[in-house]
VOGU-3710 file (C-alpha; in Angstrom, 3 decimals, decimal comma):
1> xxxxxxxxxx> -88,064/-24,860/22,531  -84,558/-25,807/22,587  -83,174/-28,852/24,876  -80,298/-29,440/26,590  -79,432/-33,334/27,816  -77,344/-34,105/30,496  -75,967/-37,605/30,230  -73,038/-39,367/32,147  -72,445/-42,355/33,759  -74,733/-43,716/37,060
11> xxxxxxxxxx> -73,881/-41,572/40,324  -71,636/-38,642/38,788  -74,429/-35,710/40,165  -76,833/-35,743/37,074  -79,989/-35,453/38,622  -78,669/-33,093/41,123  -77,472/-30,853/38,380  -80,539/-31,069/36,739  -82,264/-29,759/40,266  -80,541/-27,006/40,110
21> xxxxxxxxxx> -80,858/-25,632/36,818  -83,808/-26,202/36,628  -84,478/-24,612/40,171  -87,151/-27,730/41,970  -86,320/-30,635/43,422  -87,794/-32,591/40,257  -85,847/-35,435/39,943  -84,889/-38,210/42,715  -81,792/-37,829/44,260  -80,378/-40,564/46,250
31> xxxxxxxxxx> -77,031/-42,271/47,174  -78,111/-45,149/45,746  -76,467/-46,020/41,947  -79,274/-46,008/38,967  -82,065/-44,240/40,957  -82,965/-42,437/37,633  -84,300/-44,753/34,728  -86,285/-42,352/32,588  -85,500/-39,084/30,488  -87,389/-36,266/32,514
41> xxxxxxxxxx> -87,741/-33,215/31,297  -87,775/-29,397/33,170  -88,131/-26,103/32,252  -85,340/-23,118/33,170  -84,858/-19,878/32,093  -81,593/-17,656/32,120  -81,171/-14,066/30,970  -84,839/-14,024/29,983  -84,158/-16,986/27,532  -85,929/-20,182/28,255
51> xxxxxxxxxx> -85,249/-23,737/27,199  -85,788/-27,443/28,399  -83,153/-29,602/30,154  -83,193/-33,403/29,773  -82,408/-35,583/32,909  -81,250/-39,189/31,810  -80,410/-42,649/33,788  -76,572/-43,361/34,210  -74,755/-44,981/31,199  -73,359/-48,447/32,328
61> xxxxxxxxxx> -72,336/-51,724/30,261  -72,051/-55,187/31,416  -73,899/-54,733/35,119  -76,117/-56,904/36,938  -78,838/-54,490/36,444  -81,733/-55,606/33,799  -82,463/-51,776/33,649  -79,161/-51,355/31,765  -80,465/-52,058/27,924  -83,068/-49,602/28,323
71> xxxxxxxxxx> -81,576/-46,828/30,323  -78,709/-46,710/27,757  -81,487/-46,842/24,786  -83,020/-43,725/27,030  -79,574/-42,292/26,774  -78,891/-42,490/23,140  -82,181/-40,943/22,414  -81,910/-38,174/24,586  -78,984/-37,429/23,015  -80,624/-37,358/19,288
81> xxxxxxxxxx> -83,374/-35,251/21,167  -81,078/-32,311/22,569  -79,792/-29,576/20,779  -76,753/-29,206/23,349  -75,311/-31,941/25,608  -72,995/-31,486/28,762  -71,456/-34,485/29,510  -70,904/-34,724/33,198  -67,726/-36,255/34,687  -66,764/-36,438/38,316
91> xxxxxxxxxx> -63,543/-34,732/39,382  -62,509/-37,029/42,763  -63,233/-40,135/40,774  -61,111/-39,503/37,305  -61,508/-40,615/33,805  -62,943/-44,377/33,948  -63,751/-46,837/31,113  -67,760/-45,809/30,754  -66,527/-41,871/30,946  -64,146/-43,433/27,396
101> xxxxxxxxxx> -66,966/-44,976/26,073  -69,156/-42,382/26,343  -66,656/-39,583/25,223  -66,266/-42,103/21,971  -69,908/-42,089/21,623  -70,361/-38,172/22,160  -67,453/-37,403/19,804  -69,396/-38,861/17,030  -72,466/-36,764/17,072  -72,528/-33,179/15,281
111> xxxxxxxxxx> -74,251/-31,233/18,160  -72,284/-29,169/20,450  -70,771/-31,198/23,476  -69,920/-29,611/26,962  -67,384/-31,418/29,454  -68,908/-30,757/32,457  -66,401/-31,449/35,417  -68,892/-32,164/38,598  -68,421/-32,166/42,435  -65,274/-29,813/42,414
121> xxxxxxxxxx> -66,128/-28,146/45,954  -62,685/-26,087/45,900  -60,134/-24,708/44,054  -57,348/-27,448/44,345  -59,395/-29,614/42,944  -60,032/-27,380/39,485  -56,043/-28,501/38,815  -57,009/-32,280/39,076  -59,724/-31,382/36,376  -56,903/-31,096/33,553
131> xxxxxxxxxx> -56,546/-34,608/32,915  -60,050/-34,707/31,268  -58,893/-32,874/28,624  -57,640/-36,211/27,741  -61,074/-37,455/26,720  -60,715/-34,864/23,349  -64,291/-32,872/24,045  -62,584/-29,366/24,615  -62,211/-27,354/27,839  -64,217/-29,062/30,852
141> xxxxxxxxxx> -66,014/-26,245/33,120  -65,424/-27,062/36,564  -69,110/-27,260/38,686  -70,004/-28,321/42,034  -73,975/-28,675/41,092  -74,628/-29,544/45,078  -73,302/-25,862/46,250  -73,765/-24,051/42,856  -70,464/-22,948/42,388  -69,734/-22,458/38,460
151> xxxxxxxxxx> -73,536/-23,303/37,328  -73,974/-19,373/36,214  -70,996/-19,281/34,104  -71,880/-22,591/32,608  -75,825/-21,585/32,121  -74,060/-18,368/30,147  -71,839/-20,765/27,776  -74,879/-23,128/27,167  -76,933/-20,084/26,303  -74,184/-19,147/23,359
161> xxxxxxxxxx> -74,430/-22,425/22,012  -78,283/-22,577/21,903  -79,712/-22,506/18,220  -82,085/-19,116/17,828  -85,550/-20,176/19,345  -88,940/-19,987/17,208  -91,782/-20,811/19,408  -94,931/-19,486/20,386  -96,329/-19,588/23,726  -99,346/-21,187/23,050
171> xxxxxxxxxx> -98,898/-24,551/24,240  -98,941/-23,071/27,908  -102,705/-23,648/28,710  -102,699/-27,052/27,142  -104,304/-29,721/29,448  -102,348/-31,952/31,340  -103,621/-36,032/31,433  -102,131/-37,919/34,183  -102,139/-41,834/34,288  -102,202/-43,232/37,754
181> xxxxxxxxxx> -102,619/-46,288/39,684  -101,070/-49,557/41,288  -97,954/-50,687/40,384  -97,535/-53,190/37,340  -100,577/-51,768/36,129  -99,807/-51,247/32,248  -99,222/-46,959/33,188  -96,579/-46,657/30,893  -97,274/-49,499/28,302  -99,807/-47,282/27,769
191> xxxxxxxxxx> -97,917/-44,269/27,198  -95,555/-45,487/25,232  -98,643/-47,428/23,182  -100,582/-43,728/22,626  -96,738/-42,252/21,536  -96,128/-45,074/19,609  -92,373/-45,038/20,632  -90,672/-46,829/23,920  -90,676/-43,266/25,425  -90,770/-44,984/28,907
201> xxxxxxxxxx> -88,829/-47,812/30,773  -91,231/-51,100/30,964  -90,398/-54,236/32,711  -92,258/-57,021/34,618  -91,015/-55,973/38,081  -93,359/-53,519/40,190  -92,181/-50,120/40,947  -89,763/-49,466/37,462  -91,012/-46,000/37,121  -89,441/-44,259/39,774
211> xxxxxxxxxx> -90,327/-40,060/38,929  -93,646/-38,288/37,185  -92,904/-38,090/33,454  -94,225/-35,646/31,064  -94,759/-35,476/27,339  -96,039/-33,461/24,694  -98,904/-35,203/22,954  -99,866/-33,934/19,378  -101,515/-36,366/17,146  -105,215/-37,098/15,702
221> xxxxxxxxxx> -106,194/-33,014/16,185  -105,656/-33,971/19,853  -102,851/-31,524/21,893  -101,914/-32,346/25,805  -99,046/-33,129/28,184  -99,181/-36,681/28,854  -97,560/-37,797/32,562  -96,746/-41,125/33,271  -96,442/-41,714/37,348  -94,809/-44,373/39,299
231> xxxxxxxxxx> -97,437/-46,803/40,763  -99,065/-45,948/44,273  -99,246/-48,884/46,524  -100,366/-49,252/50,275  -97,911/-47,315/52,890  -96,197/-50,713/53,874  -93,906/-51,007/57,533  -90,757/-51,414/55,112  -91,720/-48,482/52,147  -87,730/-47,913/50,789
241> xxxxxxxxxx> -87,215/-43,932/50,497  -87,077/-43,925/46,683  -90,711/-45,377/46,680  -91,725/-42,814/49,598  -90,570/-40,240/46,707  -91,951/-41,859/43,828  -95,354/-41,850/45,540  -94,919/-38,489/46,753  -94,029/-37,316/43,061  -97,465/-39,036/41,835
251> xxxxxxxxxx> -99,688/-37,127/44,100  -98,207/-34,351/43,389  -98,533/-34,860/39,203  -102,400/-35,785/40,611  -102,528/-32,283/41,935  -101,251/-30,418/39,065  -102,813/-32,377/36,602  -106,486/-31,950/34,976  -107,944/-35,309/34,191  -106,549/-38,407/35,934
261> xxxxxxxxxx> -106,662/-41,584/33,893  -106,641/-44,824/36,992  -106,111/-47,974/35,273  -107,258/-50,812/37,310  -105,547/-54,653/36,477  -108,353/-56,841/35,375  -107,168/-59,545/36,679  -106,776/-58,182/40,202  -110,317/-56,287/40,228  -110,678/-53,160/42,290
271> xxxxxxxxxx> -108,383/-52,894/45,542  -109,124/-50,649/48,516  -105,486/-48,775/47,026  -107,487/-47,977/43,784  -110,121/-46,148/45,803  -107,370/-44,533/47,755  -106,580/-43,334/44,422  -110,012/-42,372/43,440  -110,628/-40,524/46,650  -107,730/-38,350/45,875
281> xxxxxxxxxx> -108,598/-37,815/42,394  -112,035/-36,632/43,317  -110,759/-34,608/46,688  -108,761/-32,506/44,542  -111,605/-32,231/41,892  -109,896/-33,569/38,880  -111,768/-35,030/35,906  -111,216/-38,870/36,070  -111,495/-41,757/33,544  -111,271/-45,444/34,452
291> xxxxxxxxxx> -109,331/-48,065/32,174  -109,443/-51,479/33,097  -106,285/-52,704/31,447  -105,293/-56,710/30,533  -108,796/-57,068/29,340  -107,578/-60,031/27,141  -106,589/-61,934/29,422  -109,908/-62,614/31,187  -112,452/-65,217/30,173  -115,735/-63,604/28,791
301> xxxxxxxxxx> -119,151/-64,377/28,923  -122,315/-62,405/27,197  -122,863/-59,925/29,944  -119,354/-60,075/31,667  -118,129/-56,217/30,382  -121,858/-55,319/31,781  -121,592/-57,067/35,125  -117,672/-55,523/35,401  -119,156/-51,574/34,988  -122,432/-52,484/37,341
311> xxxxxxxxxx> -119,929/-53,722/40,074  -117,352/-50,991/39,532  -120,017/-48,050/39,545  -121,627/-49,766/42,650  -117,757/-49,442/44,707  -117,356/-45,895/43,485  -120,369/-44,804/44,929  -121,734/-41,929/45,209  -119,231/-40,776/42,889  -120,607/-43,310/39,922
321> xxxxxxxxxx> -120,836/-41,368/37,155  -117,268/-41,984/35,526  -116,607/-42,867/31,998  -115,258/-46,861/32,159  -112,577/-48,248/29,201  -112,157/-51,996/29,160  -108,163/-52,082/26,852  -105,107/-54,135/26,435  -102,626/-52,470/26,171  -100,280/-55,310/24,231
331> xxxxxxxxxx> -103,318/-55,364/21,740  -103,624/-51,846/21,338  -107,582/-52,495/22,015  -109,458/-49,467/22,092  -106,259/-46,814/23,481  -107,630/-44,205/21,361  -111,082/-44,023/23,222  -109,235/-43,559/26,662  -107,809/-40,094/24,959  -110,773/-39,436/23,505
341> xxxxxxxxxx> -112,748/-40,093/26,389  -110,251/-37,996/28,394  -110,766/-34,938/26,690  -114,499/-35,091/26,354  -114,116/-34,917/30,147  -111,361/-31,990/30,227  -114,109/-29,902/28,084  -117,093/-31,025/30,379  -114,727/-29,716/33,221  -114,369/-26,302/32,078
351> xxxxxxxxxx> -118,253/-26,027/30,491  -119,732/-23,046/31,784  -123,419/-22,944/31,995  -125,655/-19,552/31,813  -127,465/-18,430/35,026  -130,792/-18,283/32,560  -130,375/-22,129/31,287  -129,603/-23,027/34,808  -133,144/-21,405/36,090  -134,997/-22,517/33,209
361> xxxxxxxxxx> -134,677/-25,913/33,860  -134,149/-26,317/37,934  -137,180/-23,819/39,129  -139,627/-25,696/37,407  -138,345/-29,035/38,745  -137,634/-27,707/42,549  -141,456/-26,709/42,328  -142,955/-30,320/41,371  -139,788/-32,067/43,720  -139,376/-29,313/46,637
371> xxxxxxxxxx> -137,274/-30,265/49,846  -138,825/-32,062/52,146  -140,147/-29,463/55,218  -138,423/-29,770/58,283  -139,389/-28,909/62,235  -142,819/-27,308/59,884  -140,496/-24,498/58,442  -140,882/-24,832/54,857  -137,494/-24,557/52,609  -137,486/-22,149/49,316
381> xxxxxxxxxx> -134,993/-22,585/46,541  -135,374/-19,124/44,908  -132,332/-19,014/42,222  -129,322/-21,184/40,938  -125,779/-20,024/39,178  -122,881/-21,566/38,364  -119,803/-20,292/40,431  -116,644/-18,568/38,667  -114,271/-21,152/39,464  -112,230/-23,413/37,614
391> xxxxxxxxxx> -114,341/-26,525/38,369  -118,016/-27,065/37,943  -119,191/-25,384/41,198  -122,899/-24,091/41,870  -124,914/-22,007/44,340  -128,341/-23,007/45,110  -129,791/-19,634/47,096  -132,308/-21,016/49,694  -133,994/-19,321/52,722  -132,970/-21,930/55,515
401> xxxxxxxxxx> -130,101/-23,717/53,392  -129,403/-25,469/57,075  -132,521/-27,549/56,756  -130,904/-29,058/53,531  -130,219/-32,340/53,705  -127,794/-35,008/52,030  -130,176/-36,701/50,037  -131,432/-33,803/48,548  -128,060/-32,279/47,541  -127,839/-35,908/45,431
411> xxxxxxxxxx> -130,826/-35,260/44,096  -130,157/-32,183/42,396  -126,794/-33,445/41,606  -127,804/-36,155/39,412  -130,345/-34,096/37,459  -127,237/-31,790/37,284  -125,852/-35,068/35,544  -129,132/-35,824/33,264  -129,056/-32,787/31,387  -125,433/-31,556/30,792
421> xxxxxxxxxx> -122,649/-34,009/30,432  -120,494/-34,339/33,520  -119,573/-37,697/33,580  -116,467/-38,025/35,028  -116,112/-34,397/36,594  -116,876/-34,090/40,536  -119,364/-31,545/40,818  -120,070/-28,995/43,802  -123,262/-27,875/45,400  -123,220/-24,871/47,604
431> xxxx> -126,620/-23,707/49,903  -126,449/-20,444/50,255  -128,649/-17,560/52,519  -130,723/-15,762/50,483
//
């Protein structure tokens, strides 16, 4: 698919470009100067032609901002990525030094360049537009990406500068992994450990990933969208909106995803916010693996990776039966086995199990193990099946499924476990009248 990169210096209406070609309110938008740090990608279509539009941090030199090395490496290889650039300027504000600097940079590259001229609300300003031409990248198309004015026209000239497309739609039903959990955690070490490229922005201080960040995994016969997330911690008094977003951003890649990956800090253990995470994992019945990350840095005895899993399973209750990872990241210690791990569990979430297997095995068993009679009515389990949904769902068909009780819905649950492997997958039971 081709790409498209927008790139510009910090606060010139990037991201709110981006928003609107790509028609969701993907990336942050705030008043506030460097809110995006990461490449994000988005998906558009125009005339019946789609292609993928790259969303990149501003491009600054010599600020106060430790971001600043990175975000401009994130620039530079967005723009080897992308098949078409539009350089966004900003009418009201003029050409400035980074707007030279940039233009210098863009003029070396052999793929098409579009000045885009931003935030020209009306048509007195389009005359002030002529002095870009200054910056020797052509015509600039005048846009006003918060209204929309101009954005069709420009969507048309992108379009003719495309290279022909040759893709398949296949990739559409690929699974999508999502790593979650506390800020500071090691979520995008580990991304950009499995990619084995600095794909995303890492630095010591909490909170650097700001927006949900997708990419295409395809290496070791393995194929799926990895998502990086900005770290979820507890709703404070003094929660700054770009966090409020960031958070909001993560639970929404949780929702959309189809196996979460929490990592947990070993060195921190496991916080009431990572079973705030686990909860809404499970409540929206996603498969989920555990990593404990920063493994080397904790002193180890014969038993202590034992005692660690015992302890772990024993807080996730009743929910227990979840594949746990013990990595470091730095050390590249076992990073393959979360993936693999991960997709064992994407498989065991779509297995499908006949009625007849299903039958075979829980009749018998109900018979020796029936549930316990209650007020002297005696309860029949006459047939099981496994529902047509998505996730791993089943109907138990009883004659008083009311008299069913809690401990017995466990019970068959964990046999459920015992003889197919569902570790990691939240499983249903339904009673129903029969």
């Amino acid at each position: 698919m081709s790409l498209v990169a927008i790139v510009g210096r910090p606060n010139v209406g990037k991201s709110t470009l981006f928003n609107r070609l790509v028609g969701q309110r993907k990336a942050i938008v705030d008043s506030t100067a460097g809110t995006t740090r990461d490449r994000h990608y988005g998906k558009t279509d125009w005339n019946g032609r789609e292609f993928s539009i790259i969303d990149t941090g501003g491009y600054a030199v010599n600020t106060d901002d430790i971001f600043e090395d990175e975000i401009r490496r994130q620039v530079m290889l967005a723009i080897e990525e992308a098949d078409v650039i539009l350089f966004l300027v900003e009418v009201a504000t003029g050409i400035t030094d980074l707007d030279m600097m940039m233009a210098d940079v863009l003029r070396r590259t052999k793929k098409p360049v579009m000045l885009v001229c931003n935030k020209v609300d009306n048509y007195d300003q389009i005359y002030s537009s002529h002095e870009f031409y200054s910056l020797g990248l052509g015509e600039p198309y005048c846009i006003s990406s918060m209204s929309g004015s101009g954005t069709g026209d420009l969507m048309d000239e992108i379009l003719a500068r495309l290279p022909e497309d040759v893709r398949s739609d296949e990739d559409e039903e690929l699974p999508h992994i999502t790593i979650v959990g506390r800020p500071n955690v090691g979520k995008s070490s580990m991304t950009n450990a499995l990619l084995g490229q600095e794909r995303n922005i890492v630095t010591d201080i909490a909170g650097t990933t700001r927006d949900s960040i997708h990419t295409r995994y395809n290496k070791f016969g393995m194929d799926f969208y990895l998502v990086d997330t900005a770290g979820m911690r507890k709703k404070g008094k003094e929660m700054e909106d770009l966090e409020f977003y960031s958070v909001m951003r993560s639970i929404r890649a949780i929702e959309e995803s189809d196996v979460c990956i929490l990592m947990l800090d070993a060195r921190q253990g496991l916080e009431s916010q990572d079973l705030n995470i686990h909860n809404l994992i499970v409540k929206n019945r996603k498969g989920c693996v555990i990593v404990v990350n920063k493994w080397d840095l904790i002193e180890k005895e014969n038993n202590t990776m034992k005692e660690w899993r015992e302890f772990l399973e024993k807080r996730l209750a009743p929910f227990s039966d979840i594949p746990i990872i013990f990595t470091s990241v730095i050390n590249k210690q076992r990073i393959l086995e979360v993936l693999q791990t991960a997709i064992r569990v994407h498989q065991s979430r779509k297995r499908r199990i006949a009625t007849s297997e299903l039958n075979e095995f829980f009749l018998p068993l109900i018979e020796n193990y029936p549930p316990p009679a209650t007020k002297g009515k005696y309860i029949k389990i006459k047939y099981v099946t496994q529902l047509p949904t998505p996730t791993p769902q089943f109907a138990f068909f009883v004659n008083l499924p009311q008299y069913i009780r809690e401990p017995y819905r466990r019970f068959l649950e964990n046999k459920l476990r015992e003889n197919w492997d569902f570790s990691g997958v939240p499983l249903q039971i339904y009673f129903r009248q029969k």
